[in-house]
BADOLUM-191034 format. One line per 3 residues: number of its first residue (from 1); their letters; for each residue x, y, z of C-alpha. Coordinates in steps of 0.1 Angstrom, whole numbers. Layout:
NUM = a = X,Y,Z  ...
% end
This chain:
1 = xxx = 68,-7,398  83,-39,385  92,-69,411
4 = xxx = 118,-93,400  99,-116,430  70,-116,405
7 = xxx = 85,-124,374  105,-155,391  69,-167,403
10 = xxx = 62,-165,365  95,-184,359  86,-213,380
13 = xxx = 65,-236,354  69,-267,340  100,-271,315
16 = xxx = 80,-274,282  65,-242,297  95,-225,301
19 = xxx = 112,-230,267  80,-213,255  82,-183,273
22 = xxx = 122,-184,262  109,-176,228  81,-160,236
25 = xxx = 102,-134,250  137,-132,235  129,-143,202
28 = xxx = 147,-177,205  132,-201,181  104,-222,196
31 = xxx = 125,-254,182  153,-246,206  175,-274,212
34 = xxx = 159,-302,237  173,-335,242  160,-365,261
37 = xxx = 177,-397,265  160,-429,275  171,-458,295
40 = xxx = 152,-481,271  148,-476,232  119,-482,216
43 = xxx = 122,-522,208  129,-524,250  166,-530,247
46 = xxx = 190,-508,269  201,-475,254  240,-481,242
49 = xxx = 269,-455,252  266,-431,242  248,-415,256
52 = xxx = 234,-442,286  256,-464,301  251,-486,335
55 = xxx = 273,-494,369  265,-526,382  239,-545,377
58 = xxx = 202,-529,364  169,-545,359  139,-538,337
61 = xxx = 103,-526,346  76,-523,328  73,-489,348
64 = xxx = 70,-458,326  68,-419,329  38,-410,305
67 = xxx = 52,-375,296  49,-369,261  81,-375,236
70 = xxx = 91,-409,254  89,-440,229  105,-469,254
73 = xxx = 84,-494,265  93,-492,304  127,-479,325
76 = xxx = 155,-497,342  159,-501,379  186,-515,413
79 = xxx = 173,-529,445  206,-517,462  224,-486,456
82 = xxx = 259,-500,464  282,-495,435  251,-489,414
85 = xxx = 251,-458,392  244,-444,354  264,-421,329
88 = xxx = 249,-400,304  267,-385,273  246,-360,252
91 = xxx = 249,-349,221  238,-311,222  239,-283,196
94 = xxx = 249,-253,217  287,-252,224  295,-235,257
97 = xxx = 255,-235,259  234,-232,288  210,-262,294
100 = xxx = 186,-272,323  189,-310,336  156,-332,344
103 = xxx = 141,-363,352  115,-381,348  98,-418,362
106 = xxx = 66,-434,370  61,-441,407  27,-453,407
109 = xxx = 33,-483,420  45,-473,453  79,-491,453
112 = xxx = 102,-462,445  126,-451,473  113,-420,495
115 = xxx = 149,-408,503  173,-418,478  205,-395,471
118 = xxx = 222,-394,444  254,-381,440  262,-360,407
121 = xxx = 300,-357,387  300,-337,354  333,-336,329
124 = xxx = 328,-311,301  304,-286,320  295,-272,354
127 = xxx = 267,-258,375  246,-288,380  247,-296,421
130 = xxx = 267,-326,440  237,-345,447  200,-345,437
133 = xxx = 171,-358,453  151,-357,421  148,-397,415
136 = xxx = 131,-402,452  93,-410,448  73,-380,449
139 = xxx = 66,-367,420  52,-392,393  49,-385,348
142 = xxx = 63,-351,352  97,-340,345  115,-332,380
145 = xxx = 145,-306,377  181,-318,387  195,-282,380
148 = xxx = 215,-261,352  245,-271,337  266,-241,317
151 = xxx = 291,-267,287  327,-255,290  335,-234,259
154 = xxx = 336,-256,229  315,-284,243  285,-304,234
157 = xxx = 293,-338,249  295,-334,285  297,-365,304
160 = xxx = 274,-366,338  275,-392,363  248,-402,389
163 = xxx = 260,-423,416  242,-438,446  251,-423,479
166 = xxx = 226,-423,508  191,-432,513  167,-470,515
169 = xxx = 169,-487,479  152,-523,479  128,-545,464
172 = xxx = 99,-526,480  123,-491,477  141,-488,440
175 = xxx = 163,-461,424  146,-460,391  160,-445,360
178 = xxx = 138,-440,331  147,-404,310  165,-374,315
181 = xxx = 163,-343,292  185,-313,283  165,-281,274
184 = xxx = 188,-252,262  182,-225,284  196,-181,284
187 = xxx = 204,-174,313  190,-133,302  151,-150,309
190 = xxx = 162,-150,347  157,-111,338  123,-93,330
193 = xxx = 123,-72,302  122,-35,298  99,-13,274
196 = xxx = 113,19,254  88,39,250  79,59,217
199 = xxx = 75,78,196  111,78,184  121,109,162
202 = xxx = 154,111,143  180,134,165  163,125,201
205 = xxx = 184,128,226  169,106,255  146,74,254
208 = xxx = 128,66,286  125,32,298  103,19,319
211 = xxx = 88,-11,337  123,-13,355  130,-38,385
214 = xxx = 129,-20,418  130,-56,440  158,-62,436
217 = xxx = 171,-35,421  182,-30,386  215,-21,386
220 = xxx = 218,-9,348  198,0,321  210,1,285
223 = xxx = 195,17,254  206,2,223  199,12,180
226 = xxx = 198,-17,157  212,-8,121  217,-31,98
229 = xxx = 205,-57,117  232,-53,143  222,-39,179
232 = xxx = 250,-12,197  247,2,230  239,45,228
235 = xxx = 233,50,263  234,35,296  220,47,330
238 = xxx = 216,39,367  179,38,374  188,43,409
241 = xxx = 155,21,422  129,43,401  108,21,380
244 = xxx = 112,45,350  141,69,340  148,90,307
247 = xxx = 183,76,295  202,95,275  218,84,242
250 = xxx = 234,96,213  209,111,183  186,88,170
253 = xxx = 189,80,135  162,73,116  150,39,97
256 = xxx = 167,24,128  151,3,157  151,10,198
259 = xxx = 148,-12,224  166,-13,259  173,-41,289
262 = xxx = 185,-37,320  207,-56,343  198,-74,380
265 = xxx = 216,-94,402  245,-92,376  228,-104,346
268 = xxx = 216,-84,315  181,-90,302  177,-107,263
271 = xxx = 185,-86,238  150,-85,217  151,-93,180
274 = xxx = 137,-57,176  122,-26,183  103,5,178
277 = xxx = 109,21,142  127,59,144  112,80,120
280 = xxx = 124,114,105  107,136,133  74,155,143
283 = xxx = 49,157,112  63,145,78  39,158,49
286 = xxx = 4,137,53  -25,132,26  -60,138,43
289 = xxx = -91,122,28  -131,134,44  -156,99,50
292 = xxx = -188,113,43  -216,81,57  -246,80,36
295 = xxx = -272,82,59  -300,100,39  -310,123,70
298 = xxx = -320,158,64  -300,181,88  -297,200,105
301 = xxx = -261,207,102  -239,196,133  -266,170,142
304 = xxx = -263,136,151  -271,117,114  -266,81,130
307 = xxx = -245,51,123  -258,32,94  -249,35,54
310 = xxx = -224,35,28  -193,55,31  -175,75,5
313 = xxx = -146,96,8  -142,133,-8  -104,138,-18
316 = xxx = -88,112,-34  -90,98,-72  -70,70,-59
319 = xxx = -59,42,-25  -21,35,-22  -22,-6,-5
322 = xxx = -58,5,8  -49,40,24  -66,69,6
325 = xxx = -45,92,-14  -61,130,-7  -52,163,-1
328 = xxx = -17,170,6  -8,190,38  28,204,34
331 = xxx = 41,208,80  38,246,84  38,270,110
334 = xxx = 12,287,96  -23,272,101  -36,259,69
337 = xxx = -76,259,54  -83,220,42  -111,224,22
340 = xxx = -137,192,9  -164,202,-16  -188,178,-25
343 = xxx = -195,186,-55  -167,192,-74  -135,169,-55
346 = xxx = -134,132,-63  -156,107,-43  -141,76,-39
349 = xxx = -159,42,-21  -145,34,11  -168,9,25
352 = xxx = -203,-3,4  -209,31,-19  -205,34,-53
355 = xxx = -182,63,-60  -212,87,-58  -227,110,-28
358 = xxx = -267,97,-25  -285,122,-6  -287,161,1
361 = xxx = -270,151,34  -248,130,51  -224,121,83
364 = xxx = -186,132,86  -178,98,95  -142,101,97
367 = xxx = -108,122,87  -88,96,64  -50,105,75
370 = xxx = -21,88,52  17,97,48  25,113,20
373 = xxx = 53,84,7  85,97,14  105,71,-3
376 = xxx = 100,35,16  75,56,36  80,75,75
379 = xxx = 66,60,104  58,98,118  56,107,154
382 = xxx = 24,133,135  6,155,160  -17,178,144
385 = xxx = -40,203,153  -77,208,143  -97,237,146
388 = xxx = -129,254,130  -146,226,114  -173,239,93
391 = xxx = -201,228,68  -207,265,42  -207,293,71
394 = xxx = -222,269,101  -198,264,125  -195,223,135
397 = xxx = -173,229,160  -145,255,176  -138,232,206
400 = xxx = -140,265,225  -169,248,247  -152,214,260
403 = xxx = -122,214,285  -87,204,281  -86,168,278
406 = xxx = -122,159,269  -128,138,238  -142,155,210
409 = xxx = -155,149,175  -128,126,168  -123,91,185
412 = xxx = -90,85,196  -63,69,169  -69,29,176
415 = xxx = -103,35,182  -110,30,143  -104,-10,142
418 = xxx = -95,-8,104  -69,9,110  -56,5,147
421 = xxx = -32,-22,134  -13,4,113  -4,24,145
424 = xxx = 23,20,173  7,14,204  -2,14,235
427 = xxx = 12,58,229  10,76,215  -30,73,209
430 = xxx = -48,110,216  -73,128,200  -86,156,234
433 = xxx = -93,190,235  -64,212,238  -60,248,257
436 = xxx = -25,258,244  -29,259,207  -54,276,187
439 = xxx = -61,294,153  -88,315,169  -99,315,209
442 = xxx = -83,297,232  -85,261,221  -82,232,195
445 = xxx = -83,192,187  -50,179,192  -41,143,178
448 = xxx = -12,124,181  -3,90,165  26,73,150
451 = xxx = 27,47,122  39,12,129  63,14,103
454 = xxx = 68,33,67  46,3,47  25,22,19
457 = xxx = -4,4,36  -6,24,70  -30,51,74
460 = xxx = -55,63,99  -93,66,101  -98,91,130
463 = xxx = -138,86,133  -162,107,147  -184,75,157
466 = xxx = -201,78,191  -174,103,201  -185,117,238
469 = xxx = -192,155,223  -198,163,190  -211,125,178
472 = xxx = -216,119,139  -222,152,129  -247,156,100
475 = xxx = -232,177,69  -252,197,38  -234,178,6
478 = xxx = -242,207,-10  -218,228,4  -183,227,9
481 = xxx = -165,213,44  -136,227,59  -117,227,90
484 = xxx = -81,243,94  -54,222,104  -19,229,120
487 = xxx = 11,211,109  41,224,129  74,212,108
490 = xxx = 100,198,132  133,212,146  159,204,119
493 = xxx = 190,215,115  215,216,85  210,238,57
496 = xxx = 196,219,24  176,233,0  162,229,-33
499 = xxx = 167,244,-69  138,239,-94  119,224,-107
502 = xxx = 113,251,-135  80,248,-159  79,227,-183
505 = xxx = 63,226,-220  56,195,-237  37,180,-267
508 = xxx = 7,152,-255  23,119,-261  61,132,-253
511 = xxx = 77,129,-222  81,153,-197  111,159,-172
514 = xxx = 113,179,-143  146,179,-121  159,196,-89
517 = xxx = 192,206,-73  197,198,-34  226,221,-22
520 = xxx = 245,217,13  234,181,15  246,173,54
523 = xxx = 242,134,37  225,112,8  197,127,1
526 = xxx = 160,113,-7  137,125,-30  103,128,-34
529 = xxx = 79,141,-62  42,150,-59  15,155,-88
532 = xxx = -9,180,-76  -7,172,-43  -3,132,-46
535 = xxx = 28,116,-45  43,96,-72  52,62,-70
538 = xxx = 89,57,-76  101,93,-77  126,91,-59
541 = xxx = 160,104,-76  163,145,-82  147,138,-121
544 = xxx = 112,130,-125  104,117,-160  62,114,-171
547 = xxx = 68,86,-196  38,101,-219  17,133,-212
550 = xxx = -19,138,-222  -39,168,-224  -54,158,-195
553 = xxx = -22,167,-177  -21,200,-189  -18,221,-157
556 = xxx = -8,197,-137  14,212,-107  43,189,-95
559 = xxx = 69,199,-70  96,178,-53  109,173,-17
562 = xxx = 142,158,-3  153,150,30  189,145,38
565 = xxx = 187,128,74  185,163,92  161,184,71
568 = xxx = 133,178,50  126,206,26  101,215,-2
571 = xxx = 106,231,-37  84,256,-52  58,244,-76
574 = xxx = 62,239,-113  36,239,-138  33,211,-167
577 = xxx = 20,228,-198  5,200,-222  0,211,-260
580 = xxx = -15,193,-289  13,176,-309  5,181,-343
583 = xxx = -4,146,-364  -10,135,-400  -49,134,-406
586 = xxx = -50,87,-403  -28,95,-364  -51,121,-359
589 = xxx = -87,99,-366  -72,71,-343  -75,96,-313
592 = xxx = -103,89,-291  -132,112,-287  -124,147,-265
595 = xxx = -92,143,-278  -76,175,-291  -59,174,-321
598 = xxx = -40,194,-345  -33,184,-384  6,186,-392
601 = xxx = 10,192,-423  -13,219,-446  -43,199,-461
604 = xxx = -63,206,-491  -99,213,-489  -121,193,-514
607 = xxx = -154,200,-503  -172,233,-483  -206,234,-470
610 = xxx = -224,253,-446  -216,232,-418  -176,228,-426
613 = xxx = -156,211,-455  -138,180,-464  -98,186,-463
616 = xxx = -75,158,-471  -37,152,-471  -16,162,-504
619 = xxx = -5,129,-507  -39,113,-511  -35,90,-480
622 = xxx = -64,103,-455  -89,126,-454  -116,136,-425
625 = xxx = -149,160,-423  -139,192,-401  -171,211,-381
628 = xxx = -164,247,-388  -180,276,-396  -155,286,-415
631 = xxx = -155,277,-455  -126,276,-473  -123,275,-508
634 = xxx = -121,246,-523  -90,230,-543  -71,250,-516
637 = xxx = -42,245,-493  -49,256,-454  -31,247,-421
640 = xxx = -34,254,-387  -67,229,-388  -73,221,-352
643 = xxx = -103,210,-323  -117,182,-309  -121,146,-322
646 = xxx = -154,131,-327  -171,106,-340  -209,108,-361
649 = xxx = -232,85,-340  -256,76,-369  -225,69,-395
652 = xxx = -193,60,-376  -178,84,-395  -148,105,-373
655 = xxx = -144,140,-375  -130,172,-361  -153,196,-342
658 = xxx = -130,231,-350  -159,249,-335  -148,288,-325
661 = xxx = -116,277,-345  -99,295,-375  -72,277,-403
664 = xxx = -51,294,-424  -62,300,-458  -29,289,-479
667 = xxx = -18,285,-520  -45,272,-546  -38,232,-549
670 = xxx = -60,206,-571  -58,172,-557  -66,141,-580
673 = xxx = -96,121,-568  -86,83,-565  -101,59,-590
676 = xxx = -118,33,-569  -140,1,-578  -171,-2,-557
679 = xxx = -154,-32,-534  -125,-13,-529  -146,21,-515
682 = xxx = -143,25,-476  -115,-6,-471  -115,-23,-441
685 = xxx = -138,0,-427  -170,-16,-440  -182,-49,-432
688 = xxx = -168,-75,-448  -146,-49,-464  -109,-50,-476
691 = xxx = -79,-25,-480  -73,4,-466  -94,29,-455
694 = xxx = -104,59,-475  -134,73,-461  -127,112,-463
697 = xxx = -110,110,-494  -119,126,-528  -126,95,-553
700 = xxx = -141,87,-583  -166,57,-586  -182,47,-617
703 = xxx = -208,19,-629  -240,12,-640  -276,27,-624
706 = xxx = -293,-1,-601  -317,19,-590  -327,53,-578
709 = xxx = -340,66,-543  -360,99,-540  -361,105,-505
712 = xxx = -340,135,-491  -311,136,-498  -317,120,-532
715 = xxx = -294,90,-545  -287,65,-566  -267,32,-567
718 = xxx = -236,26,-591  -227,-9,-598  -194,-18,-617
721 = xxx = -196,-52,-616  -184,-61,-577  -224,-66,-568
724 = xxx = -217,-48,-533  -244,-50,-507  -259,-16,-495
727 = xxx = -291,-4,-477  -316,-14,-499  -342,-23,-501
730 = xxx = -359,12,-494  -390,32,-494  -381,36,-531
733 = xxx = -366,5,-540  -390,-24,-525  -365,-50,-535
736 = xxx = -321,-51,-526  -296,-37,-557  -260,-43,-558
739 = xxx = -238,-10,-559  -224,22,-539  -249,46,-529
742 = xxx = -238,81,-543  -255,110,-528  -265,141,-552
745 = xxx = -278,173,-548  -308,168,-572  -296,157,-605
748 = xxx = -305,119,-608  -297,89,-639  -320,67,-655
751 = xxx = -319,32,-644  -294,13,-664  -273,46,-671
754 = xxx = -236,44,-670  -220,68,-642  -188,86,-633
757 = xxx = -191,100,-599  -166,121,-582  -169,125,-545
760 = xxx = -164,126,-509  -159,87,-497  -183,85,-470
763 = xxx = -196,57,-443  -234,50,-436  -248,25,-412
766 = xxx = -281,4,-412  -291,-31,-393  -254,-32,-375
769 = xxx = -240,-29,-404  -213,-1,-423  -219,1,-460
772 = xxx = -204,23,-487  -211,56,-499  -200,84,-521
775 = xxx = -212,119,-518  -212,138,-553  -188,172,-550
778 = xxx = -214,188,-569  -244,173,-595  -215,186,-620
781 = xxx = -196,159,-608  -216,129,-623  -208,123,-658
784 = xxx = -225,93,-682  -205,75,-697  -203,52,-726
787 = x = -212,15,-708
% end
């Protein structure tokens, strides 16, 4: 029950104190418009007209209020009231406004009349009373109220009069004047405010208000929806003396806000600047994450595992503003199995872990509950059902042992204080035991909550943290956890539904576009789009365009919804098929390891071995080393080349791992090796190398002998001149020689022997460093030559 007798004994403060609760509880701006003139100004001369002006004669004193604001040095005083009196012109911002009148003096000294009246005349406003005993002596540095003055329409200079008409004024009994302020007041604060109270869902039909005045009476209440920033009236009711009444109004839209006042003694409450945010209705789609604490305990399952340690969450790769992105949950009438496991779902730091699950066991600290984004975001109301919370086969809990209304395994919503600011509060707020909904037995965990407002950052940690009956139960991390949750969709009505998305096939590095059709739209309609399970940001039009596919999207299952103001409805799930996008062999070696690849155009093989062969394109511009155990012929064409990219840790070199994989075995084709000198083998992708690379390529070096190594494989080094460095000295050669290092079979030159070398050019490293090599096709391929 809410006395009006109690919330005028809260009005009855000093001034200062009231324009604070003005703003405090309308949402007037604390600088609302308060004006105080003085009798004095600040050098001690007497304030000109306007706004002060004297009848008859006045006299200074050196006596002055001390409230704060006053600058004058002292006030002005009479020692007779007869023809004595004082107008006051204002200049005030409100036209038509409402303002309360005061005074203020120092009587300290004891020689201010103890019955002076003053007679009061106003031009431009009304309200204020005929006299005022305010200016008689008790009540000293505080400001004394004359009354409230309402400006005529249009007005901000009323003129008010104070004339001497009864009472002692003397020597020993003055009428002093010192200030007088005007504090812009709303006549609504005479009125204590209502509550609606949420959850609001979009199509409601009734919003119940309560903390309603039964003495006095209220007289009205109203309900009003503010769109646009603009407040209308969508229901009214006569609360009849009941301190709380369900008031009907027309369906609640959502995005809008609700708030209500009510009406006593003939005047309405303030309208607030706001209110509670409507969302779409019961249970939009939500994302639920698991928070697994690290305690390092040992079991048994179900046990309490304590407070302390890191926590991770199982479920989601990724946060959204700080609220974990994890498993979707799609409302259903159906109850649905929410599986975590452990060991294969992605673990995510929540608070102090490191991405990682330490230990063989752990707490369930806490279910991790987020919207799934439906465009700016849904407030909710969400109330969902919990039920069968297991670790492998071990049952947790089945609530089947606690009564209706007790507290178990989860705290209630704002219990969690990371989160409790994300909620709307004080209701709904419940996580209890509930007997009238159940997948098996007789009863389940029902919570109910709702978001403050659609920010991405709102989401919910419902912890299990001391809870009264099942406290901080320990889980096996080895096994998966699961609990079944119910989602009931709410009433809609309309008939919208969705066409599409269909599959789609795409190349990795292409885009890929799903779209939808939304047919019997009831109004504009919003979209949507999810990636297995998570949303995705800025999908919100009926086409849904993945800029660049890998292969790591391949798979991927991405469905749509759309909501139209009166249903929300879901499409069936399409399925993004990612293949390789076949590349020349230089796109191709610029892919990162894993990659998988596919070679565009048919290649020519220019060297086979037991472990693969050499293939490079027609055109002489690349070539690679392709892991196979297949072995073309050489001085072939063959397509269809494709696996995984790769690089060779001890030369740098990058290859393809075709592994299990089988080209096509095309026409004969010779390719002509490129002449290269020694500086230019390799290019750029030696040190201090130049040009462009051509490791992979058939070539042909040539030069004179520098020397000769006879460890496996055997090798020499060919020097035409350029005097490039290489990785001697060696076992075999004690001191450095210029040169390429060619590789052979076992045919070797005599020091100081002129060369021609046709081979594979090849990449070695030593120190940090990537020299030049050239392995011979064959030791037929070496040829001396004339120097």
């Amino acid at each position: 029950m809410r006395s009006l007798r109690g919330w005028m004994a809260a009005r009855l403060l000093p001034a200062m104190a009231i324009v604070v609760l003005a703003a405090a509880l309308a949402g007037v701006p604390a600088e609302a418009d308060v004006v105080i003139v003085e009798s004095r100004t600040a050098t001690g001369a007497v304030t000109p007209y306007p706004p002060y002006q004297e009848i008859g004669s006045w006299l200074n004193t050196t006596a002055k209020s001390t409230v704060p604001g006053l600058v004058a040095p002292g006030a002005r005083f009479v020692t007779s009231g007869d023809g004595r009196g004082i107008k006051i012109k204002p200049t005030l911002a409100v036209p038509g406004g409402d303002y309360r009148v005061e005074i203020t003096q120092n009587t300290g000294a004891g020689n201010v009349s103890q019955d002076v009246v003053i007679a009061i005349s106003v031009t431009g406003g009304s309200g204020l009373p005929a006299t005022t005993t305010a200016f008689q002596a008790p009540g000293s540095n505080t400001w004394k109220l004359v009354g409230d003055m309402k400006l005529d329409p249009g007005v901000t200079e009323p003129e008010i009069t104070f004339t001497y008409q009864s009472g002692t004024v003397s020597g020993t009994s003055r009428w002093i004047f010192d200030s007088i302020r005007f504090t812009q007041i709303q006549p609504c604060l005479n009125t204590p405010p209502v509550t609606a109270v949420g959850p609001f869902d979009a199509g409601a039909t009734t919003v119940r208000v309560t903390g309603i005045s039964t003495d006095p009476a209220a007289s009205q209440v109203k309900v009003y929806q503010l769109a646009g920033g603009v407040p209308s009236v969508i229901g009214t009711a006569d609360p009849q003396g009941q301190a709380a009444v369900d008031v009907p109004v027309s369906p609640l839209v959502r995005g809008t806000q609700v708030f209500a006042t009510q009406t006593v003694n003939g005047q309405e409450g303030c309208l607030p600047t706001g209110g509670a945010l409507v969302g779409s209705g019961p249970n939009p789609p939500v994302l639920v994450s698991l928070g697994i604490r690290e305690t390092l305990t040992s079991g048994p399952v179900g046990a309490d595992g304590g407070i302390s340690g890191p926590i991770e969450w199982i479920g989601p790769k990724e946060t959204l503003s700080g609220a974990p992105m994890g498993k979707l949950v799609i409302p259903s009438n159906q109850w649905q199995t929410i599986t975590f496991d452990p060991l294969t779902d992605p673990v995510l730091n929540f608070n102090a872990g490191n991405n990682l699950l330490d230990g063989a066991f752990g707490v369930l600290e806490h279910l991790a509950v987020a919207p799934a984004r439906f465009g700016d975001g849904d407030p909710g109301s969400y109330k969902l059902y919990i039920d069968w919370v297991k670790n492998g086969d071990t049952v947790i809990t089945d609530f089947e042992s606690f009564n209706a209304g007790d507290s178990a395994l989860l705290r209630q919503p704002s219990f969690s204080g990371t989160t409790s600011g994300n909620l709307r509060l004080p209701a709904p707020n419940e996580a209890v035991v509930d007997d009238t909904v159940s997948e098996s037995g007789s009863k389940s965990l029902r919570v109910w909550f709702q978001f403050l407002d659609g920010a991405p950052a709102r989401w919910v940690r419902l912890t299990t943290y001391q809870a009264a009956n099942v406290p901080n139960p320990q889980v096996d991390l080895t096994k998966p956890i699961s609990m079944r949750i119910l989602l009931q969709p709410a009433a809609e009505s309309g008939n919208l539904s969705l066409v599409g998305p269909a599959n789609v096939t795409a190349s990795d590095g292409d885009p890929a576009v799903f779209s939808v059709t939304a047919l019997n739209a009831s109004g504009p309609v919003r979209y949507q789009w999810y990636r297995n399970g998570l949303p995705i940001l800025g999908s919100d039009s009926a086409t849904l365009t993945l800029p660049a596919v890998t292969m790591a999207d391949n798979g991927a299952k991405i469905r749509a919804t759309a909501f139209d103001g009166s249903r929300r409805v879901y499409s069936a799930e399409a399925t993004l098929t990612v293949i390789v996008k076949p590349a020349a062999i230089g796109e191709v070696k610029s892919k990162v390891d894993g990659a998988q690849v596919k070679l565009k155009n048919p290649v020519v093989v220019t060297k086979s071995d037991s472990g693969g062969y050499w293939a490079q394109e027609q055109n002489r511009s690349s070539g690679i080393r392709v892991v196979s155990s297949q072995n073309p012929p050489v001085n072939t064409l063959i397509s269809n080349v494709e696996g995984v990219m790769a690089t060779n840790p001890e030369t740098g070199e990058r290859y393809i791992d075709a592994s299990g994989k089988t080209a096509s075995i095309g026409s004969p084709f010779t390719p002509k090796p490129l002449g290269l000198t020694n500086r230019a083998a390799g290019g750029s992708r030696v040190t201090n190398g130049v040009g462009v690379p051509n490791d992979g390529l058939l070539v042909t070096v040539w030069g004179r002998v520098t020397g000769v190594d006879f460890s496996v494989p055997i090798s020499f080094y060919l020097d035409d001149g350029s005097g490039v460095v290489n990785d001697t000295p060696t076992d075999f050669i004690p001191s450095p020689v210029p040169g390429v290092k060619v590789l052979v079979e076992s045919f070797f030159p005599s020091i100081g022997d002129y060369c021609k070398v046709t081979g594979i050019s090849r990449l070695a490293r030593k120190d940090g460093r990537t020299f030049r090599v050239v392995e011979a096709l064959s030791d037929m391929h070496i040829e001396r030559v004339a120097p």
